[in-house]
Structures are given as structure tokens and as C-alpha cells.
PQR file with spaces between the fields and no chain letter, atoms N, CA, C, O and H, PARSE charges and radii, in Angstrom:
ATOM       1  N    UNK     1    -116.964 -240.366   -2.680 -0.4000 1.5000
ATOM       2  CA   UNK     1    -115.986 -241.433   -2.728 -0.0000 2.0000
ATOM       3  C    UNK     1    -116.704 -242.757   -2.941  0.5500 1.7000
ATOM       4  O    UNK     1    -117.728 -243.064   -2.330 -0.5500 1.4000
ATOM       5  N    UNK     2    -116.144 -243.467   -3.781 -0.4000 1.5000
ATOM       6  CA   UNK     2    -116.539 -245.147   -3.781 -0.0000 2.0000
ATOM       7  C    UNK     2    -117.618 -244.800   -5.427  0.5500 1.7000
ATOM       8  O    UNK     2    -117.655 -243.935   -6.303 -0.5500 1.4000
ATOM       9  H    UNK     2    -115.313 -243.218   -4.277  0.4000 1.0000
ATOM      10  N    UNK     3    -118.518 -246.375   -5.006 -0.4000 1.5000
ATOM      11  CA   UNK     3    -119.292 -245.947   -6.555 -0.0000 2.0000
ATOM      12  C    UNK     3    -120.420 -245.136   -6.497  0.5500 1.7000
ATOM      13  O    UNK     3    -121.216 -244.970   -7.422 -0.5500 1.4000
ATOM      14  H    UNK     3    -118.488 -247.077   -4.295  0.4000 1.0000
ATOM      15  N    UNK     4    -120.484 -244.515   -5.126 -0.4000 1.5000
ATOM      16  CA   UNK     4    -122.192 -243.078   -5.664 -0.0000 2.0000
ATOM      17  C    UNK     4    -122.445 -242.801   -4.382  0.5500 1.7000
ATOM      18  O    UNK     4    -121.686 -243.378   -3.603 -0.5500 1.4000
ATOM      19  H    UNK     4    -119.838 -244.650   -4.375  0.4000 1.0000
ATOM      20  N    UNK     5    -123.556 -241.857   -3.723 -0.4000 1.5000
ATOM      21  CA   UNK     5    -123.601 -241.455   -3.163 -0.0000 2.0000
ATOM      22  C    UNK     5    -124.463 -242.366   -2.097  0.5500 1.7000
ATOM      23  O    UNK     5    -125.395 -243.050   -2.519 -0.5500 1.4000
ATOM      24  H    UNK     5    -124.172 -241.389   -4.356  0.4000 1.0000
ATOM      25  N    UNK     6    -124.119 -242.350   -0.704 -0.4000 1.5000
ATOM      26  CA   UNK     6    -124.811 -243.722   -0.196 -0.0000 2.0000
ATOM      27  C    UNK     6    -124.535 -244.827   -0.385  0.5500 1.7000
ATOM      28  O    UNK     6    -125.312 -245.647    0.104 -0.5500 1.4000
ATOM      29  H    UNK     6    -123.362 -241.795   -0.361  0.4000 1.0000
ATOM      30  N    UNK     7    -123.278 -245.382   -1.199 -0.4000 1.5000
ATOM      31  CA   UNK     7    -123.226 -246.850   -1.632 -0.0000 2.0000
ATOM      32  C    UNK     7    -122.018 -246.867   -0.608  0.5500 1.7000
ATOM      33  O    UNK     7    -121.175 -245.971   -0.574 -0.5500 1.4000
ATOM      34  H    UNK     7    -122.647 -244.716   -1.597  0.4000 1.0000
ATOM      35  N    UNK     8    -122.017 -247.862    0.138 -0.4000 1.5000
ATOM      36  CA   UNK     8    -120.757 -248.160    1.320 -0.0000 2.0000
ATOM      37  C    UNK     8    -119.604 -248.554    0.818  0.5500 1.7000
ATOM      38  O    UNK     8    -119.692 -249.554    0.105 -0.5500 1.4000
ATOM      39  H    UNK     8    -122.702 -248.590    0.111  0.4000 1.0000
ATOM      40  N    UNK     9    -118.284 -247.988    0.984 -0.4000 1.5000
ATOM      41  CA   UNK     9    -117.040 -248.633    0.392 -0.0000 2.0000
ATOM      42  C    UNK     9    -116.719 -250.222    1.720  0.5500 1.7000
ATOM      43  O    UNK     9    -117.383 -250.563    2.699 -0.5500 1.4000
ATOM      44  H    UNK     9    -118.213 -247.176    1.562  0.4000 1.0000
ATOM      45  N    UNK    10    -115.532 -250.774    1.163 -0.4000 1.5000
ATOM      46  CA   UNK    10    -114.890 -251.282    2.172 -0.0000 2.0000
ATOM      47  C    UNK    10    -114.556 -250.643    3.412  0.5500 1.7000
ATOM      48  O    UNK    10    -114.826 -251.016    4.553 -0.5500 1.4000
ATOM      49  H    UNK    10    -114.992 -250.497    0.368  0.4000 1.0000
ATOM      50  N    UNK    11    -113.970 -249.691    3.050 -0.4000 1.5000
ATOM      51  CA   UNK    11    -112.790 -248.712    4.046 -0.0000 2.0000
ATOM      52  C    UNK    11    -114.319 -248.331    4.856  0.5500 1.7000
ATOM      53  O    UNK    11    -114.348 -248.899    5.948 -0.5500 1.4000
ATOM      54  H    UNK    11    -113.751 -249.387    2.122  0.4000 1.0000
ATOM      55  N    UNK    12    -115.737 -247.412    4.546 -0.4000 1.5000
ATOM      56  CA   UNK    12    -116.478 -247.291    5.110 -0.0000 2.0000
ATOM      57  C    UNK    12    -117.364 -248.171    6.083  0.5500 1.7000
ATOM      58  O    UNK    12    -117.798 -247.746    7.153 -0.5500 1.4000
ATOM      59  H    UNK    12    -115.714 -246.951    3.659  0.4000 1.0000
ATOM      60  N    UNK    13    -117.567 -249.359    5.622 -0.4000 1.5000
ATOM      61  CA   UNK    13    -118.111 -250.462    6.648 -0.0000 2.0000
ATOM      62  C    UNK    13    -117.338 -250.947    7.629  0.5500 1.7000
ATOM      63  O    UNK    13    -117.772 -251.684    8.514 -0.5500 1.4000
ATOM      64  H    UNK    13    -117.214 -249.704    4.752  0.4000 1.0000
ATOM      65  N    UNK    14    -115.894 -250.484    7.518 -0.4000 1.5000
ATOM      66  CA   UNK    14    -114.958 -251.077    8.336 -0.0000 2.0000
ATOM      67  C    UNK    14    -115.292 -249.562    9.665  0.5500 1.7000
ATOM      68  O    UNK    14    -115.634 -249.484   10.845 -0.5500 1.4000
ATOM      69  H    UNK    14    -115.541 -249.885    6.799  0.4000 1.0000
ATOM      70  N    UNK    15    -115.026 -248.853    8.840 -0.4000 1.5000
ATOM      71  CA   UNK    15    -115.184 -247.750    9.815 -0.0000 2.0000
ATOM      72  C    UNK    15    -116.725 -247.190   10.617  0.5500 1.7000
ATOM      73  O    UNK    15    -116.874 -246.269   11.421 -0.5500 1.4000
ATOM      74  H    UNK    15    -114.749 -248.916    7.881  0.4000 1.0000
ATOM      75  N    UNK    16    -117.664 -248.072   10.079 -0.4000 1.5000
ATOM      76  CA   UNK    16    -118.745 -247.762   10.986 -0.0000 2.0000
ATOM      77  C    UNK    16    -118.811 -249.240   11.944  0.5500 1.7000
ATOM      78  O    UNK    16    -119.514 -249.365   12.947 -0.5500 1.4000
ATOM      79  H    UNK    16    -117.543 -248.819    9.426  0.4000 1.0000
ATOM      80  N    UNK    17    -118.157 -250.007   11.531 -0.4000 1.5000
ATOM      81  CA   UNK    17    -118.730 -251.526   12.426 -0.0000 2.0000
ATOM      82  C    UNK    17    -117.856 -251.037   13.722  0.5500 1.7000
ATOM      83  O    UNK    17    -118.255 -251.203   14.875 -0.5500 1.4000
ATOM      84  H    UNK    17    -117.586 -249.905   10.716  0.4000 1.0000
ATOM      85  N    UNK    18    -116.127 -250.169   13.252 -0.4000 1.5000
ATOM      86  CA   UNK    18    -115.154 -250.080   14.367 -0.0000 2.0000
ATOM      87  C    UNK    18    -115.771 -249.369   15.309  0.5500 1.7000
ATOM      88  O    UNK    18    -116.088 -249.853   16.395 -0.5500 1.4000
ATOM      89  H    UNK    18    -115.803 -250.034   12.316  0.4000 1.0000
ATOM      90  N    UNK    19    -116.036 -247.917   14.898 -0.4000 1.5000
ATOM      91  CA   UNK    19    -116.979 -246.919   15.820 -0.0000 2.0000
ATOM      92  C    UNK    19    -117.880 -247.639   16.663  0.5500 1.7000
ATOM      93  O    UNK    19    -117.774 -247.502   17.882 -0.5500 1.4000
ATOM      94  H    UNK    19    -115.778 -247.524   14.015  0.4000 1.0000
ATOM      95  N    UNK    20    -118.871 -248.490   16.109 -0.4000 1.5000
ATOM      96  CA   UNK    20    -119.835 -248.785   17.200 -0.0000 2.0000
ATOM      97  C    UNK    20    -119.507 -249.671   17.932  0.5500 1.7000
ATOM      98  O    UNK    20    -120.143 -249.718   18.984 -0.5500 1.4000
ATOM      99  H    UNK    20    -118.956 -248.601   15.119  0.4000 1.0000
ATOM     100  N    UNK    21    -118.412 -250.732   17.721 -0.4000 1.5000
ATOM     101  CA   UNK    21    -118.213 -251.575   18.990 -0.0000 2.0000
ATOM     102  C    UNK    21    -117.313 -250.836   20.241  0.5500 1.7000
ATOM     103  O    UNK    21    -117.508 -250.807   21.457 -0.5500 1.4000
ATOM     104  H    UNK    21    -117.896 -250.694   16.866  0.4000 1.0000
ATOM     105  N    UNK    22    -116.230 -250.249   19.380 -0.4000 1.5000
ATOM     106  CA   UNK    22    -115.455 -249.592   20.227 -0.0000 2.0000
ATOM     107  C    UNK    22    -115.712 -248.161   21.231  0.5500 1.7000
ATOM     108  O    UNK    22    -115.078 -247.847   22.238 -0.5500 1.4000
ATOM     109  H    UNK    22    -116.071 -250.273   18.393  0.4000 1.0000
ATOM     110  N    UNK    23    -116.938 -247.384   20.538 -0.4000 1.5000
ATOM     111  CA   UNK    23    -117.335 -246.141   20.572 -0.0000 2.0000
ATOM     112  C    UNK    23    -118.017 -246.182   21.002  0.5500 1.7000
ATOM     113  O    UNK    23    -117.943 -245.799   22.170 -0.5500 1.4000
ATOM     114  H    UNK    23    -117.453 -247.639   19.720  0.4000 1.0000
ATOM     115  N    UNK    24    -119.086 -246.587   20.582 -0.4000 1.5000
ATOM     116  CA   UNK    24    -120.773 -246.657   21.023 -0.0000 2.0000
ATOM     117  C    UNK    24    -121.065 -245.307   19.813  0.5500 1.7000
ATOM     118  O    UNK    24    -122.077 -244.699   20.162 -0.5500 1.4000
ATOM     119  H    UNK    24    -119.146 -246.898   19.634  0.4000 1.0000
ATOM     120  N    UNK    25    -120.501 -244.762   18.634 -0.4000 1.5000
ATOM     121  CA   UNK    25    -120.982 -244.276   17.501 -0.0000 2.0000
ATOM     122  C    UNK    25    -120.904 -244.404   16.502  0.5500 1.7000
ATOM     123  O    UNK    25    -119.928 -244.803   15.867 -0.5500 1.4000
ATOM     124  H    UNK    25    -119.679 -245.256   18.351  0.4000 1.0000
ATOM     125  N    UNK    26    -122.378 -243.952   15.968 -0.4000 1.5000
ATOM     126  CA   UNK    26    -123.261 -244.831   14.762 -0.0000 2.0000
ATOM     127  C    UNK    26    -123.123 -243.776   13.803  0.5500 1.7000
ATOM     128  O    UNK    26    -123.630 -242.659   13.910 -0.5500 1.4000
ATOM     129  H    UNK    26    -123.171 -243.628   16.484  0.4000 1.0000
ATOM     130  N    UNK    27    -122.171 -244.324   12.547 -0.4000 1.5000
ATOM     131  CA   UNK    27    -122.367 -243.350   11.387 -0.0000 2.0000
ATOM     132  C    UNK    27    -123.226 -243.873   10.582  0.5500 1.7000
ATOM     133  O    UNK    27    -123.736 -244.994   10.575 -0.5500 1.4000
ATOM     134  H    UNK    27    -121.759 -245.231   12.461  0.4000 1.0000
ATOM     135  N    UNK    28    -123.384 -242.735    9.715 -0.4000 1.5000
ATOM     136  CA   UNK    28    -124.087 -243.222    8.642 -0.0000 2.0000
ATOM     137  C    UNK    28    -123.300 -243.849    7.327  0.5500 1.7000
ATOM     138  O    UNK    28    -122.161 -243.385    7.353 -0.5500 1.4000
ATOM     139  H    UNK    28    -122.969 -241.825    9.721  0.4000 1.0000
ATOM     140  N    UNK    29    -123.442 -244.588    6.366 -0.4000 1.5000
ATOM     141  CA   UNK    29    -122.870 -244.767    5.025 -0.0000 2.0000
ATOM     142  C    UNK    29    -122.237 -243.553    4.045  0.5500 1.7000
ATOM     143  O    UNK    29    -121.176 -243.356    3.454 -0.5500 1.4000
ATOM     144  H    UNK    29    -124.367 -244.965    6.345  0.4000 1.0000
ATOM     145  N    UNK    30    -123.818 -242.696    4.265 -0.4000 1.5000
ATOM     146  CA   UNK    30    -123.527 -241.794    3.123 -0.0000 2.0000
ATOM     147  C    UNK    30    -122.384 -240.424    3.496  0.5500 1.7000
ATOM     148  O    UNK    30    -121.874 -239.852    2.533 -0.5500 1.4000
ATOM     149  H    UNK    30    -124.681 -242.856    4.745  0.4000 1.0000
ATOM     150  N    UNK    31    -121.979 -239.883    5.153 -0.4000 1.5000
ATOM     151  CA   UNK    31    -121.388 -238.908    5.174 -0.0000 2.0000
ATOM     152  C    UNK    31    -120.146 -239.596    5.803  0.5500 1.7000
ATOM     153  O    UNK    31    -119.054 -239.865    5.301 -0.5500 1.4000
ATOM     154  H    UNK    31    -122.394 -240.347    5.935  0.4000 1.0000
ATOM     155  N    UNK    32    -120.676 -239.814    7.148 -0.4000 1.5000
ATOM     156  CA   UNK    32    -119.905 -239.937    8.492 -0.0000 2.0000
ATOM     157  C    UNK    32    -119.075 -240.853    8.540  0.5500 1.7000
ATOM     158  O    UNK    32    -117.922 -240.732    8.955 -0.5500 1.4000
ATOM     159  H    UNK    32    -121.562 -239.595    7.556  0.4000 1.0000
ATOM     160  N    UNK    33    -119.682 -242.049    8.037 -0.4000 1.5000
ATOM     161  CA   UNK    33    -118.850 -243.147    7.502 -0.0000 2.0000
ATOM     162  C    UNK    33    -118.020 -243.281    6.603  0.5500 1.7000
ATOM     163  O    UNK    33    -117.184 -244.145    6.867 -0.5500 1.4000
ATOM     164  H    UNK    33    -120.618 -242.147    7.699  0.4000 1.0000
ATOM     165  N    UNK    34    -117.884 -242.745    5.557 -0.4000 1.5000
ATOM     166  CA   UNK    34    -116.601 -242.706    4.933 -0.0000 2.0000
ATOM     167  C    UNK    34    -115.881 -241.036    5.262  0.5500 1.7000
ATOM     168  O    UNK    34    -114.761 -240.837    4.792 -0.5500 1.4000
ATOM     169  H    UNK    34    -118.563 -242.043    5.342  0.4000 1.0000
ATOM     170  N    UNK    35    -116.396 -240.172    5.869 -0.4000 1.5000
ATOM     171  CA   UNK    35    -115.310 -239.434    6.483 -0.0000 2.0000
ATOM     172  C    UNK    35    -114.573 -239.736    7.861  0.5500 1.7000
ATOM     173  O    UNK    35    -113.664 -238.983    8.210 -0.5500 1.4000
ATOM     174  H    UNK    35    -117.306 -240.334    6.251  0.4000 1.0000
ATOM     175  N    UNK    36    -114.882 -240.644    8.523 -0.4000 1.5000
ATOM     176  CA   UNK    36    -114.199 -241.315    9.456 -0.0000 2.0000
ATOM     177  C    UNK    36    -113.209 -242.521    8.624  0.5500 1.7000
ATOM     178  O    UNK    36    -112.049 -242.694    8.997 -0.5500 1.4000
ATOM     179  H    UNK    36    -115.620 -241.255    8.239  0.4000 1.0000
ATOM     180  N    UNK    37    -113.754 -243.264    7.552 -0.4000 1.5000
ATOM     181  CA   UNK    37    -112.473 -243.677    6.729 -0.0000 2.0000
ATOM     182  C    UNK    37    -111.277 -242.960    6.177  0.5500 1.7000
ATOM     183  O    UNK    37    -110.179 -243.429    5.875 -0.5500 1.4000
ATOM     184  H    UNK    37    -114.697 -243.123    7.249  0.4000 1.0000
ATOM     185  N    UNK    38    -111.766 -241.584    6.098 -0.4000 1.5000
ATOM     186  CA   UNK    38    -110.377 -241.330    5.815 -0.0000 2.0000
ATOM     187  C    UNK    38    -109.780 -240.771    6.818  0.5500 1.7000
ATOM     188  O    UNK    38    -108.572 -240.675    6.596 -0.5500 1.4000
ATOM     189  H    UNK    38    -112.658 -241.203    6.343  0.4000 1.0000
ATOM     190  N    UNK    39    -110.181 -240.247    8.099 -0.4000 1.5000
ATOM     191  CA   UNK    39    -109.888 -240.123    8.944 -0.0000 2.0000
ATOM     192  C    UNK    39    -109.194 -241.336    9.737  0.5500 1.7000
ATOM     193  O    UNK    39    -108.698 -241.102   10.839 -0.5500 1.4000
ATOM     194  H    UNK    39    -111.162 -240.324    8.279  0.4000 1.0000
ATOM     195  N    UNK    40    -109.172 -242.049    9.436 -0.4000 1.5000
ATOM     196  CA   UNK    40    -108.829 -243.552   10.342 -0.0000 2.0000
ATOM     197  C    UNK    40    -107.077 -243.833    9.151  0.5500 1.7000
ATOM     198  O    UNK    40    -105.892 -244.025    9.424 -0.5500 1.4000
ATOM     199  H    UNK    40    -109.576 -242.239    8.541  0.4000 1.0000
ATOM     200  N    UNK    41    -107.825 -243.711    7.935 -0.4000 1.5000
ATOM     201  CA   UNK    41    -106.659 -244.119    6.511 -0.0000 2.0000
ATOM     202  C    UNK    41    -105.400 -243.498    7.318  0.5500 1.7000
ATOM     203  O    UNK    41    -104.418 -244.141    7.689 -0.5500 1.4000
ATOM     204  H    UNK    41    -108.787 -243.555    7.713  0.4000 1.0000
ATOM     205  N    UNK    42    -105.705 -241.672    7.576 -0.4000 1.5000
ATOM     206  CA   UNK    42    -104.809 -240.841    7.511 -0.0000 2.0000
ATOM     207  C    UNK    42    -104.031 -241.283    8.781  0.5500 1.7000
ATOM     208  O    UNK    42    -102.870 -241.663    8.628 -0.5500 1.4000
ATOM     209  H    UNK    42    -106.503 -241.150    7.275  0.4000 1.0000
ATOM     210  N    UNK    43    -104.511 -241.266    9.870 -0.4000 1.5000
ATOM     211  CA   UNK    43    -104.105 -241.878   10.947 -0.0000 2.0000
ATOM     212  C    UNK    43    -103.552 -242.878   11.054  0.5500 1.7000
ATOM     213  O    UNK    43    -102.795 -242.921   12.024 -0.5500 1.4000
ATOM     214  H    UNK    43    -105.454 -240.957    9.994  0.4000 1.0000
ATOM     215  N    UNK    44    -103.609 -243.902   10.341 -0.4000 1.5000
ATOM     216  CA   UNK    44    -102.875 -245.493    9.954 -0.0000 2.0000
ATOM     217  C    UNK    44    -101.632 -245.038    9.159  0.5500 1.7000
ATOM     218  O    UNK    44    -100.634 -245.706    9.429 -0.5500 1.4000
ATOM     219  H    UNK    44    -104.224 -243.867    9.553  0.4000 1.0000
ATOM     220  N    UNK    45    -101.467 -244.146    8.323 -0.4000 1.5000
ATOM     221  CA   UNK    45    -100.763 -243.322    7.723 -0.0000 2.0000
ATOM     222  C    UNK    45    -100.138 -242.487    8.208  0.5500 1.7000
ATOM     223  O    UNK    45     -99.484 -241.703    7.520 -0.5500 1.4000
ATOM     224  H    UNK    45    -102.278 -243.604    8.105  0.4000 1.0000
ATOM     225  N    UNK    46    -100.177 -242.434    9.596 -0.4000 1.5000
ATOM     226  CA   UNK    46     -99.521 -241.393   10.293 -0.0000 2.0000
ATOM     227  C    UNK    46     -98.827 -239.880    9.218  0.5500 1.7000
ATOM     228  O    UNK    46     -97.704 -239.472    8.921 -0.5500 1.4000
ATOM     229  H    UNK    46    -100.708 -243.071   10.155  0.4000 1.0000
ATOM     230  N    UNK    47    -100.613 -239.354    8.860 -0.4000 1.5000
ATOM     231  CA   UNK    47    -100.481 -238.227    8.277 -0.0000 2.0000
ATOM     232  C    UNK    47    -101.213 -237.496    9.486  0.5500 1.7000
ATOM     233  O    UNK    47    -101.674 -236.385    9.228 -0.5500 1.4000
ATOM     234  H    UNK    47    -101.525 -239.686    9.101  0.4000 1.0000
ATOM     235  N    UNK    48    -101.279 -237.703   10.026 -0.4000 1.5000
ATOM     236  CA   UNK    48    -102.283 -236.669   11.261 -0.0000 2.0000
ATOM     237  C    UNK    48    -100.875 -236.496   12.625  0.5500 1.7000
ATOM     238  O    UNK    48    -100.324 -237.352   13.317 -0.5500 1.4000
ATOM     239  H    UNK    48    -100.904 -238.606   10.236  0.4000 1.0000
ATOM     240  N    UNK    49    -100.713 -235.102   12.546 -0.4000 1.5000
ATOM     241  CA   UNK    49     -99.983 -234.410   13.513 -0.0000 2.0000
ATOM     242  C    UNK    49    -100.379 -235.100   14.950  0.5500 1.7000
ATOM     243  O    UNK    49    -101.441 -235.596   15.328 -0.5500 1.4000
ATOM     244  H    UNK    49    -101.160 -234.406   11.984  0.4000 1.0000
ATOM     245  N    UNK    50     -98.986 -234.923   15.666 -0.4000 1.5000
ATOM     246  CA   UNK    50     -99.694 -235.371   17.144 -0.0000 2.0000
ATOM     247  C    UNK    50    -100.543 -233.878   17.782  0.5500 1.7000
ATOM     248  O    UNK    50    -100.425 -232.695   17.462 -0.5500 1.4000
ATOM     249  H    UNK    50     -98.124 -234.520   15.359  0.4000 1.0000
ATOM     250  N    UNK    51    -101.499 -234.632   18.906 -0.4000 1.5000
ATOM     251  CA   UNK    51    -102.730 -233.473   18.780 -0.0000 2.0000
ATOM     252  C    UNK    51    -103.968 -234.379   19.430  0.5500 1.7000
ATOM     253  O    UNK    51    -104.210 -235.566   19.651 -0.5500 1.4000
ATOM     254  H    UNK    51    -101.595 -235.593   19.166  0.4000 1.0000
ATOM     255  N    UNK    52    -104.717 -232.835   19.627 -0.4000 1.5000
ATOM     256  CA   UNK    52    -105.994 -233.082   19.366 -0.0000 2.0000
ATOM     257  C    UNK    52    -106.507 -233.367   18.222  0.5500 1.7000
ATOM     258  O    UNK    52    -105.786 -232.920   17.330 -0.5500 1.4000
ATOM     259  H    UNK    52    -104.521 -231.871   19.447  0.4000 1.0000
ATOM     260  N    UNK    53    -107.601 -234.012   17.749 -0.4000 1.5000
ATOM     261  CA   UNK    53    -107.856 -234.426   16.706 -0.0000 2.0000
ATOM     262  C    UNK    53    -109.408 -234.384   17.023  0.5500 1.7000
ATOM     263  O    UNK    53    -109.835 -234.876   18.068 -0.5500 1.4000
ATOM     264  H    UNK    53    -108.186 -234.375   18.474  0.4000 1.0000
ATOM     265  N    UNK    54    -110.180 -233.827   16.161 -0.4000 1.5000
ATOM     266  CA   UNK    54    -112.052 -233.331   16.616 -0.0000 2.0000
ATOM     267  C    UNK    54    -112.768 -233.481   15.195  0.5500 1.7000
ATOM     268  O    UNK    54    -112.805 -232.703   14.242 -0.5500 1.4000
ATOM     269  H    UNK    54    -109.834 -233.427   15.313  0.4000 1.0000
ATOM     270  N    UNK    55    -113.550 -235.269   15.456 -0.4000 1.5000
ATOM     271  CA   UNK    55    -114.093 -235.132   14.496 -0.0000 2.0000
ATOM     272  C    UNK    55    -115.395 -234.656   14.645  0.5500 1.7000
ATOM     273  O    UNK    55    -116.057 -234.998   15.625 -0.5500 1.4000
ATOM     274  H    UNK    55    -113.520 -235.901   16.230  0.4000 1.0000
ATOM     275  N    UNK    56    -115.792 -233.993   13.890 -0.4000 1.5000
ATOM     276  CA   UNK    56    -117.517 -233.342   14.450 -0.0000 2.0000
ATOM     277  C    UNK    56    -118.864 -234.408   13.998  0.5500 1.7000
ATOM     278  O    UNK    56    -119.589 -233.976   13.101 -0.5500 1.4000
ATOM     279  H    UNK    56    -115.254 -233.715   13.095  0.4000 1.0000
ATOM     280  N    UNK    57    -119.012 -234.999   14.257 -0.4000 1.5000
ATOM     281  CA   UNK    57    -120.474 -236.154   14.510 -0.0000 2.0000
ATOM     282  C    UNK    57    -121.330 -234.925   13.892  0.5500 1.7000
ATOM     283  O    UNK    57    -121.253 -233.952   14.643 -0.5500 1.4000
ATOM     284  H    UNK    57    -118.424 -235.349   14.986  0.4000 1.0000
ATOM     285  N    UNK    58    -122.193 -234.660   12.642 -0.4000 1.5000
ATOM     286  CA   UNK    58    -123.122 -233.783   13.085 -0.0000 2.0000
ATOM     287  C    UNK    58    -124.640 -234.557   12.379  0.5500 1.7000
ATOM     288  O    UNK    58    -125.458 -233.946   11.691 -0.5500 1.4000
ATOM     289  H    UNK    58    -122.255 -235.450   12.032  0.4000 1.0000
ATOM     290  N    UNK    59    -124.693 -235.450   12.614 -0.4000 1.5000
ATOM     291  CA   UNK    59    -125.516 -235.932   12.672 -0.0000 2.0000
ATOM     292  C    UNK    59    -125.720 -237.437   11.264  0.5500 1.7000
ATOM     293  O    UNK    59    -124.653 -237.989   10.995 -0.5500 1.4000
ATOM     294  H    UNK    59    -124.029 -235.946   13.173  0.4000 1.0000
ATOM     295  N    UNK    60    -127.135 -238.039   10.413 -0.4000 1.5000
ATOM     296  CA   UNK    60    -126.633 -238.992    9.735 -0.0000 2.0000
ATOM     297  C    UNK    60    -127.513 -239.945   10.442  0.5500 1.7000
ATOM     298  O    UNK    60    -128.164 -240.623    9.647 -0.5500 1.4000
ATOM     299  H    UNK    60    -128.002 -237.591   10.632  0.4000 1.0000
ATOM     300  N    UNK    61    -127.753 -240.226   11.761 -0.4000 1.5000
ATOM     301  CA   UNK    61    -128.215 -241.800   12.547 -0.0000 2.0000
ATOM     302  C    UNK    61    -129.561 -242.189   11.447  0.5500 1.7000
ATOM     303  O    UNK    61    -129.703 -243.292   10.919 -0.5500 1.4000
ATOM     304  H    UNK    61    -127.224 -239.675   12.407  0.4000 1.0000
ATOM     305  N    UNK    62    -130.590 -240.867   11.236 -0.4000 1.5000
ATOM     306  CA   UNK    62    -131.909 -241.156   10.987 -0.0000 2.0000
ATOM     307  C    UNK    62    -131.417 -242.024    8.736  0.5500 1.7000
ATOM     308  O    UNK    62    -132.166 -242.218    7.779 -0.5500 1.4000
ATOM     309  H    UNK    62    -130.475 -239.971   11.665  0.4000 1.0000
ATOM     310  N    UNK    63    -130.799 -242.112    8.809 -0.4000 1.5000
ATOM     311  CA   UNK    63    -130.190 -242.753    7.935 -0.0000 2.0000
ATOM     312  C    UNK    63    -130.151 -244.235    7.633  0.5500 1.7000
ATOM     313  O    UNK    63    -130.401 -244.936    6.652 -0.5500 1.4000
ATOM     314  H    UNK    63    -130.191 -241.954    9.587  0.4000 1.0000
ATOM     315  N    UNK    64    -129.669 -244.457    9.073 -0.4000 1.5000
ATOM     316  CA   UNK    64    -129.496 -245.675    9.587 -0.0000 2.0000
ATOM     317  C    UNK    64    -130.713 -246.677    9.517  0.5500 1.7000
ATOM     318  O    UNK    64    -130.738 -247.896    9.342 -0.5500 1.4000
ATOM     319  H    UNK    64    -129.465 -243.888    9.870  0.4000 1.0000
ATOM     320  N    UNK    65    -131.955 -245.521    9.761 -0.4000 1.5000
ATOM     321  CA   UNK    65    -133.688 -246.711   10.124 -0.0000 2.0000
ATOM     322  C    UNK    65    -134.191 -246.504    9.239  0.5500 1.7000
ATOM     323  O    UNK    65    -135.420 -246.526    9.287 -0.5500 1.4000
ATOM     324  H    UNK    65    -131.934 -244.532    9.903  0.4000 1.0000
ATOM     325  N    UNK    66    -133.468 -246.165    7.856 -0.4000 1.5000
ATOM     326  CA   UNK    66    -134.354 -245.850    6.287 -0.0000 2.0000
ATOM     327  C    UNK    66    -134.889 -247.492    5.624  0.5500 1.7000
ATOM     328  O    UNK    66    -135.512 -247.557    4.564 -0.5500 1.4000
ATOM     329  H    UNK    66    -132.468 -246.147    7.818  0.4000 1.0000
């Protein structure tokens, strides 16, 4: 998604700055961060069933200190 792989969208910087103040978790650009954008989109969108909802973190930080 966006222009390439690793390049941060809007929707993605929004969604890693939200995570870490609110969360205390650190995505990365290239995965976590824009799959928590659309995870957040869908949810603003009230396309996500009421529920549990499990996003899986699986890793991405060592990304972060490149």
C-alpha cells in the first residue's frame, strides 16, 4: 500500500504516532504500521463486528533503529 515498500503513508504515521502514545506500541512503517491503518480505517468505518478484535504484533521494532 502507498508508493513502495517501506515508504510511510499518511494513514500509516498516523497509526504508529497513535499506538505509541496511547499503547506504548511501536510499529514499524513497512508491515505493522500500515496494517494497523487499516485496521483503525475499518474500525472508524465501523466495518469491524462487535468483538474481540486480535491484532498480532509479530514483530518489525528492529526496523525502527535502521
Amino acid at each position: 500500500m502507498g508508493e513502495g515498500y517501506g515508504v510511510p503513508t499518511a494513514q500509516s504515521t498516523e497509526a504508529i504516532e497513535l499506538c505509541a502514545r496511547t499503547e506504548a506500541l511501536f510499529l514499524d512503517p513497512t508491515y505493522t504500521g500500515k496494517a494497523m491503518a487499516g485496521l483503525i480505517a475499518k474500525t472508524r468505518a465501523q466495518e469491524i463486528e462487535a468483538g474481540t478484535t486480535l491484532f498480532w504484533h509479530t514483530g518489525g521494532q528492529v526496523g525502527l533503529f535502521a
